[in-house]
MARKOL-496616 format. One record per residue (C-alpha): residue number from 1; x, y, z. Coordinates in Angstrom, 1 decimal, decimal comma, always signed. Layout:
N
{seq->NUM | x->X | y->Y | z->Z}
...
//
This chain:
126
{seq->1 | x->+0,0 | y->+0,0 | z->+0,0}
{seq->2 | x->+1,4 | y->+3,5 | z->-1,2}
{seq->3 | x->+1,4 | y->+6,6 | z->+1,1}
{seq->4 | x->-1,2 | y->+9,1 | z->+0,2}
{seq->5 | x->-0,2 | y->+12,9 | z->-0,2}
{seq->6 | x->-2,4 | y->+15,4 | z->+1,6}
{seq->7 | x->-3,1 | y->+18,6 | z->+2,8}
{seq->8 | x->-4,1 | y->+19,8 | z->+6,0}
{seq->9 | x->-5,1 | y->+22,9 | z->+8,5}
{seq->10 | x->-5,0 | y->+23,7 | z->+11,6}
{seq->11 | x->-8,6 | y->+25,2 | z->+13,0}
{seq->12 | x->-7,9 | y->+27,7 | z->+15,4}
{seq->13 | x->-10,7 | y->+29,8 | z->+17,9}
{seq->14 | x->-9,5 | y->+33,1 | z->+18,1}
{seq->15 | x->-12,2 | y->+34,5 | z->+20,4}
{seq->16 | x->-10,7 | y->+38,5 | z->+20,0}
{seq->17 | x->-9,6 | y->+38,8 | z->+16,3}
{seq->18 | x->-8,1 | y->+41,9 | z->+17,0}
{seq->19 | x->-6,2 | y->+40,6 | z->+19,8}
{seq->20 | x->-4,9 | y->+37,5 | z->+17,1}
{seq->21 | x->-4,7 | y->+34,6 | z->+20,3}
{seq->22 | x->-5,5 | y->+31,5 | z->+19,6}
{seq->23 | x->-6,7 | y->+27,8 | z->+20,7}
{seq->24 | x->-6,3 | y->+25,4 | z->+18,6}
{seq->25 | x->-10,0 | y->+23,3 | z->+18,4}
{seq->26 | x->-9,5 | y->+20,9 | z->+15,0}
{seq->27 | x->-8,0 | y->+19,5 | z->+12,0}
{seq->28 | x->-8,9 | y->+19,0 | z->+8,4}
{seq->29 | x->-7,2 | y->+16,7 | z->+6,5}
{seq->30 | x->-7,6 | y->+16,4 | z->+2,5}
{seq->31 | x->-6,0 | y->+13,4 | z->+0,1}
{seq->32 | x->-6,8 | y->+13,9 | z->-3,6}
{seq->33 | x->-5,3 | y->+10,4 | z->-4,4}
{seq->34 | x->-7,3 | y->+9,1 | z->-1,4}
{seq->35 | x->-10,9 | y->+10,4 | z->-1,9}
{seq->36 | x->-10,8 | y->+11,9 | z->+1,9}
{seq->37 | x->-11,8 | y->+15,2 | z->+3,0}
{seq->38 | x->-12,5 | y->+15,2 | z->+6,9}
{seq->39 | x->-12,2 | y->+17,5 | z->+9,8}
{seq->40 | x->-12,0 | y->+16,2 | z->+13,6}
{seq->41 | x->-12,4 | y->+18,5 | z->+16,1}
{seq->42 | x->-12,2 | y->+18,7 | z->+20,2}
{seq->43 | x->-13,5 | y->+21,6 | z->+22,3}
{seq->44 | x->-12,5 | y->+21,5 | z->+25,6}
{seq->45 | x->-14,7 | y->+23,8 | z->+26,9}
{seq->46 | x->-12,7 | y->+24,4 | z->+30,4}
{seq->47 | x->-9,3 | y->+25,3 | z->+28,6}
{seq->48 | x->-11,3 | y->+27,5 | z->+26,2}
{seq->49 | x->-13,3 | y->+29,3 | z->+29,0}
{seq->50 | x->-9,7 | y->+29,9 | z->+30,9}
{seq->51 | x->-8,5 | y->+31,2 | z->+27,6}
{seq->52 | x->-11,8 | y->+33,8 | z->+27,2}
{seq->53 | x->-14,1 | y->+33,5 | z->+29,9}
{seq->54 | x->-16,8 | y->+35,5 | z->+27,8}
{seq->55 | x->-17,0 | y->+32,9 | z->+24,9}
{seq->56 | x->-19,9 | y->+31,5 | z->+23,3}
{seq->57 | x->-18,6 | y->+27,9 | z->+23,5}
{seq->58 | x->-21,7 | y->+27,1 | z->+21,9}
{seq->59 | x->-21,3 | y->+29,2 | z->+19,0}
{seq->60 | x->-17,8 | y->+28,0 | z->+18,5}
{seq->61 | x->-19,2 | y->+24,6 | z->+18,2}
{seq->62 | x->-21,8 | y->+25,5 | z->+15,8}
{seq->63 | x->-19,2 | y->+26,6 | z->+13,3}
{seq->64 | x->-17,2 | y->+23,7 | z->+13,9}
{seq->65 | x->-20,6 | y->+22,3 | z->+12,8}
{seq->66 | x->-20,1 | y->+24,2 | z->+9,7}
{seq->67 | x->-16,7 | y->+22,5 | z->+8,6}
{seq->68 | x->-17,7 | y->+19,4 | z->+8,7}
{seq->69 | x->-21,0 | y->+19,9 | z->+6,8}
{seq->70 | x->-18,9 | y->+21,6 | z->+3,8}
{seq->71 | x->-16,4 | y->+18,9 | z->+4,1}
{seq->72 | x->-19,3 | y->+16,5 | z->+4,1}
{seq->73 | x->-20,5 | y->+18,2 | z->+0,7}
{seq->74 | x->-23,7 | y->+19,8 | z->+2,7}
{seq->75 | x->-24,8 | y->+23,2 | z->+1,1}
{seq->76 | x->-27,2 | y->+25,4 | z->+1,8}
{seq->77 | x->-28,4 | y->+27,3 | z->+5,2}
{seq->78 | x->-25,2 | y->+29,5 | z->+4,5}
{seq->79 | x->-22,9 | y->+27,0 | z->+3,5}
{seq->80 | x->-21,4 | y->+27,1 | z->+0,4}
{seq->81 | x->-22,0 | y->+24,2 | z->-2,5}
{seq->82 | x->-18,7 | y->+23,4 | z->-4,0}
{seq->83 | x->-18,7 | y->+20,9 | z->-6,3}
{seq->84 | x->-15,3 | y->+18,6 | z->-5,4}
{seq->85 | x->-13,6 | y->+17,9 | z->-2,3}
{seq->86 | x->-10,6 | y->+20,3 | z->-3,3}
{seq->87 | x->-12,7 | y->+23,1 | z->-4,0}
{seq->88 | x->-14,2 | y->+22,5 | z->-1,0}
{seq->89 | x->-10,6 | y->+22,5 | z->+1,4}
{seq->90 | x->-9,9 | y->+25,5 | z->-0,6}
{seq->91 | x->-12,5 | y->+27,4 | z->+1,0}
{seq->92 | x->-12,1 | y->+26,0 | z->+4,2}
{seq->93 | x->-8,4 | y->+26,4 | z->+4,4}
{seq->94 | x->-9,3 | y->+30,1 | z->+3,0}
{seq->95 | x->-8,1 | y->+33,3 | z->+5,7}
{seq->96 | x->-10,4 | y->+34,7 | z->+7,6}
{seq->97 | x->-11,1 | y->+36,9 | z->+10,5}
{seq->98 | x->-13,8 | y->+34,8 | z->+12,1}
{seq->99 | x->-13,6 | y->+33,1 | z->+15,7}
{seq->100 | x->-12,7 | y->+29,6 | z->+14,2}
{seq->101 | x->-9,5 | y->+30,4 | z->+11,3}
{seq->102 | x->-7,7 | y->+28,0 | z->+9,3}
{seq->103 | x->-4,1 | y->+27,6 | z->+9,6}
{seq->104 | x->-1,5 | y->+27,8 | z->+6,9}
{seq->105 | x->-1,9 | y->+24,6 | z->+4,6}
{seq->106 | x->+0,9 | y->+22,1 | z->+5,9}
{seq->107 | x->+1,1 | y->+18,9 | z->+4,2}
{seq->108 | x->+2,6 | y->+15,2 | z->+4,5}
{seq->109 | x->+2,2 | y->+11,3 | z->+3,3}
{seq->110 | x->+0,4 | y->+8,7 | z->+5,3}
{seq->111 | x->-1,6 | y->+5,4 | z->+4,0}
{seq->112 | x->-4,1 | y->+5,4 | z->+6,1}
{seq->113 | x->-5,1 | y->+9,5 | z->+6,0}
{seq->114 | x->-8,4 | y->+8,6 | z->+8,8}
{seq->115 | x->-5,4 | y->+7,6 | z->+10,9}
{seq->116 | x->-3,2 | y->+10,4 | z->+9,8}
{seq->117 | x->-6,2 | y->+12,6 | z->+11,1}
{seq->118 | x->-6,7 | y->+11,0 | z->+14,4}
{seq->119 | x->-2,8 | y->+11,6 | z->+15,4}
{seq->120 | x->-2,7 | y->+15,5 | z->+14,0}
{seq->121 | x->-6,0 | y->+15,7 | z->+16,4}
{seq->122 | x->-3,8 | y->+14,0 | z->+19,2}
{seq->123 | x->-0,9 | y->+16,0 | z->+18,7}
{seq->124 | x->-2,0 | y->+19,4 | z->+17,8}
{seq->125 | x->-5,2 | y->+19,8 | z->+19,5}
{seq->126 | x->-5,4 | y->+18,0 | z->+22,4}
//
């Protein structure tokens, strides 16, 4: 079995955009040659309230809702309807000065890319 390329970003809450501080909350992970587009995520909800007492966890885990409906390929309601899975990472890995940014794109090889996911979630989020 061959390692699969991909592409992936970090998802970052940045409750005070002008401030520019961050918590990383997710991954999403794209493979062309594999067919996968996925994001995990994990809110820890007491780290995040230490980190901005005021936020709207809830909020944050509504648009964490978001990414994976338009990874998932679900328009509508606001979301966009992009017709491939790279159009689709391309618009989420887009900047933007929203409470839950993207990351730069970094990517890497692995042959399984669900398992691929699962560690960058391990090691970057959690």
């Amino acid at each position: 079995m061959s390692a699969h390329p991909y592409q992936y970003v970090v998802l970052r809450c940045v409750p005070r955009v002008d401030r520019g501080e961050c918590l990383n909350v997710g991954v999403v992970l794209y493979s062309q040659s594999a067919g996968f587009l996925r994001a995990a995520c994990h809110v820890d909800e007491e780290r995040l309230r230490a980190f901005a007492p005021d936020i709207d966890v809830d909020a944050v885990r509504a648009s964490l809702s978001v990414v994976d409906d338009v990874c998932a390929g679900t328009g509508g309601g606001g979301r966009p309807t992009l017709p491939t899975p790279g159009k689709r990472f391309g618009w989420l890995s887009a900047p933007r000065s929203t409470v839950i940014q993207p990351s730069g794109v970094h990517g890497g090889a692995a042959q399984d890319p669900e398992a691929e996911l699962a560690a960058l979630l391990e090691r970057l989020v959690r």
